[in-house]
N, C-alpha and C positions, 0 to 999 in steps of 0.2 A: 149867680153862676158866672164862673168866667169866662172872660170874651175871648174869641177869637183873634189870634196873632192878624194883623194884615197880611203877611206872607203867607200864611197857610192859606187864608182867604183867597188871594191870587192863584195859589196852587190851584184851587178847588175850579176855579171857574176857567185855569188854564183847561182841567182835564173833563171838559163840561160836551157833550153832544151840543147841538143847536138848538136840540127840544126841549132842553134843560135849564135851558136858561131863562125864562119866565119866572120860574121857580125859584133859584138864585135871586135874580131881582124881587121879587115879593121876600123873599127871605132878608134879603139884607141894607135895603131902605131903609129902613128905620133908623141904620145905625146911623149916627149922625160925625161919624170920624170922617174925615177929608179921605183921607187914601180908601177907606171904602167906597165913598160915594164915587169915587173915582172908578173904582173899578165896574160898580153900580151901570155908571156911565159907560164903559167898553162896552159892558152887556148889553146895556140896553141898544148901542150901534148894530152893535151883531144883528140881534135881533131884529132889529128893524134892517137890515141890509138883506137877509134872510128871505123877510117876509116882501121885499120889494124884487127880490129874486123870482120868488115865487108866481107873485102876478105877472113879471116879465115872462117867465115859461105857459103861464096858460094862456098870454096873448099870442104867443107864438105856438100853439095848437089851434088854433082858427079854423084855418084848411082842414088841418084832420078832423076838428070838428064838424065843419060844411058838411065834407063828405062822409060822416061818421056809416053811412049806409051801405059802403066797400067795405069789405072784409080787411082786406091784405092792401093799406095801403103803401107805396114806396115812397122814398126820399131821394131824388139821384141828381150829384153834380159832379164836376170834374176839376181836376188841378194839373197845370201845368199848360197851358195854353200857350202862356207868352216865352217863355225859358228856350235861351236858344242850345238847348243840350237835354236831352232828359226824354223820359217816353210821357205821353198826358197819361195820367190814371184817372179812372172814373170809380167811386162810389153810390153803391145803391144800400137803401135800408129800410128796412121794415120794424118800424116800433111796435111795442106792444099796446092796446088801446089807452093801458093805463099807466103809460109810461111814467117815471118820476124822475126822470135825471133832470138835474137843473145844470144850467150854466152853458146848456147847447149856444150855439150861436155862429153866425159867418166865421166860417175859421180863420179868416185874417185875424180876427177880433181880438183871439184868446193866446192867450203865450204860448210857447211851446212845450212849458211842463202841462199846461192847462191841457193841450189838444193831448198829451200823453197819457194824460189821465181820466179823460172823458173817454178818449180811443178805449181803455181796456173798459170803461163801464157800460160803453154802448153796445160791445161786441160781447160781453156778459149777458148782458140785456135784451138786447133787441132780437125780436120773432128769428129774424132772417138776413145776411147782409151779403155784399157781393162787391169784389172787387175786380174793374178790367184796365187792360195796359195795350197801349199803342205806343210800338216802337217809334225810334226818328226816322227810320228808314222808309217805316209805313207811311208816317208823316207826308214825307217829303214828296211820296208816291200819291199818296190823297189827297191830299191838303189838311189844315190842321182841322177847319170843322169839319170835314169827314170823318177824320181822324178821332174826334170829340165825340162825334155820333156812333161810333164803331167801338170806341171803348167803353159806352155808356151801355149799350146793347148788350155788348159781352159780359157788365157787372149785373147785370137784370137776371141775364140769363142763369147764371150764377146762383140765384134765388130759389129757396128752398122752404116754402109754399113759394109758386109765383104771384106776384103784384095783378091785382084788379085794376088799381089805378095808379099813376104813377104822376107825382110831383115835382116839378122840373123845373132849374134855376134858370129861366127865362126862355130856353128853347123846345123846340117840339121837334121829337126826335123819330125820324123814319122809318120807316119798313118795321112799327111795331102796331098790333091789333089793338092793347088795353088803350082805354079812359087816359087821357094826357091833358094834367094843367101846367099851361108856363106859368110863372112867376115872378116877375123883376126883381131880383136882389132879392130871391125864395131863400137864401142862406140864411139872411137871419129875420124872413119872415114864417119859416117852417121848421119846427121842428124837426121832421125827417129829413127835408135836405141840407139843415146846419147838423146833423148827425151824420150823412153823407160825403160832405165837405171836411168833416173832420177825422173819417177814417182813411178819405184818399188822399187829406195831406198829409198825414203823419205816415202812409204809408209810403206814398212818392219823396218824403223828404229824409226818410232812413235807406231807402233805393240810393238816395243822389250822396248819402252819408257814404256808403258803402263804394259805391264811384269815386268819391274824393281818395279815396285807399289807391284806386286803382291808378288813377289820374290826379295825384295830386298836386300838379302846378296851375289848376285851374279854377282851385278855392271852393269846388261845391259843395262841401258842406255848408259854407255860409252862404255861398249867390243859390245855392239848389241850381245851376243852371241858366238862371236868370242873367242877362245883361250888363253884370255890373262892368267897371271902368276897367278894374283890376282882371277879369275873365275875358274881356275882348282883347286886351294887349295879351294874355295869355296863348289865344288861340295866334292872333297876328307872329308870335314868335316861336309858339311851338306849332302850329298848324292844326287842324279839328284832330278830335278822337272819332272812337265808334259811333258814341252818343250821341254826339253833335248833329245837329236837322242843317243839312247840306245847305236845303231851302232857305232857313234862317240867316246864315250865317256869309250869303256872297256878297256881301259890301265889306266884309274883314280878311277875306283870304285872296 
C-alpha cells in the first residue's frame, strides 16, 4: 500500500479535534520517516498540554466541590478598582455542576482574545450570570469599596435562580443573607469566580473601548482607565471627562 504524503499527513492532524489525537498518534508511530515522527511529536504536545489542562481545571473546582451540597452556587469579583476613569463592574456566575470549560483562570492571566472567547462560552454555558456597574460619580460619593460592594450586590441580584452560596474573591460582602466564602486570589483558585472575572473584564474593557470614541485623547482603550504616564499628562492638559473619579484624580488637576 502506499504511503501517505507527509503533507497530507500534517493536513490531517491540522484538522484533528483534541480527542483525536491519541488515535493519530497510535496510527502513525510506527512510521519511521523523520517529518512524521515529527509531527507524531506535535501531537503528542498537544496532548499532553491538554490532558495537564484538564487536571488544572478540576483543581480549581475544589470549592465547588467542598460545597457541592448548595444547589446554586455563585462566582463573584469585580474589575476596575484601581483605573482613575471608568465605572468598577462586578461579575457574578453560576456554573453548571458539570461544567467543562477549561482554560478559566484569574483574568489577568489570559489574553484578551482568550477572555473573548471564554466570555461567549461561559455566558452559553453557565446556569445564570449577572452583571452590576458603579459609576465614577457613585464612586467618588461612596468610596471605591462601597462602590465594589454595591456593584457586587447589583450583579447577584441580577441572578436568575438566585445563589445559596456565594464565592468571593477575598471579600465578604454586606447587607447579603446567603452562605459567603472569601478567598484570597479566588480568581484563579475558583472556577466560578475566574469565570466572574472574566465576564466583568471583557465587559468593563469594551465599555472603556467605546469611551475612547468618545474621548479619544486619553488612550482608553489601551490604559482601560488606568494610570498610565501617557492618560495622566492627558488629563493634566485636557482636564477630567465625565468618567473620570474626581476622588482619584486631585493630585493631577
Amino acid at each position: 500500500m502506499e504511503m501517505k504524503k507527509i503533507g497530507d499527513i500534517k493536513t490531517e492532524l491540522e484538522s484533528l479535534d483534541v480527542l483525536q489525537l491519541q488515535q493519530f498518534i497510535d496510527a502513525y508511530k510506527v512510521d519511521e520517516r523523520g517529518g512524521v515522527q515529527k509531527l507524531v511529536n506535535t501531537a503528542e504536545k498537544r496532548l499532553e498540554k491538554y490532558m495537564a489542562e484538564l487536571t488544572r481545571t478540576e483543581s480549581i473546582k475544589k470549592y465547588e466541590k467542598e460545597y457541592d451540597n448548595y444547589l446554586y452556587i455563585c462566582g463573584i469579583d469585580e474589575v476596575g478598582r484601581g483605573p482613575l476613569a471608568g465605572p468598577v463592574v462586578a461579575g457574578a456566575v453560576i456554573l453548571p455542576k458539570d461544567c467543562d470549560i477549561l482554560y478559566i483562570n484569574d483574568s489577568k492571566k489570559l489574553s484578551a482574545a482568550k477572555r473573548e472567547e471564554l466570555y461567549d462560552e461561559i455566558m452559553e454555558k453557565a446556569v445564570s450570570t449577572g452583571l452590576g456597574f458603579v459609576s465614577p460619580e457613585r464612586i467618588d460619593e461612596i468610596n471605591i469599596l462601597q462602590a465594589t460592594y454595591e456593584a457586587m450586590r447589583q450583579a447577584i441580584s441580577k441572578l436568575d435562580p438566585q445563589p445559596d452560596l456565594l464565592l468571593n474573591d477575598a471579600v465578604t460582602i454586606p447587607g447579603l443573607s446567603m452562605k459567603q466564602v472569601p478567598i484570597i486570589k479566588g480568581d484563579a483558585k475558583s472556577i466560578s469566580i475566574g469565570a466572574a472575572s472574566i465576564i466583568a473584564k471583557v465587559t468593563r474593557d469594551r465599555l472603556m473601548e467605546e469611551y475612547d470614541h468618545m474621548f479619544p485623547q486619553y488612550g482608553f482603550a489601551s490604559n482601560k482607565g488606568y494610570g498610565s504616564a501617557e492618560h495622566i499628562a492627558a488629563i493634566k492638559e485636557y482636564g477630567p471627562t465625565l468618567i473620570h473619579r474626581r476622588s482619584f484624580i486631585k493630585n493631577f488637576i
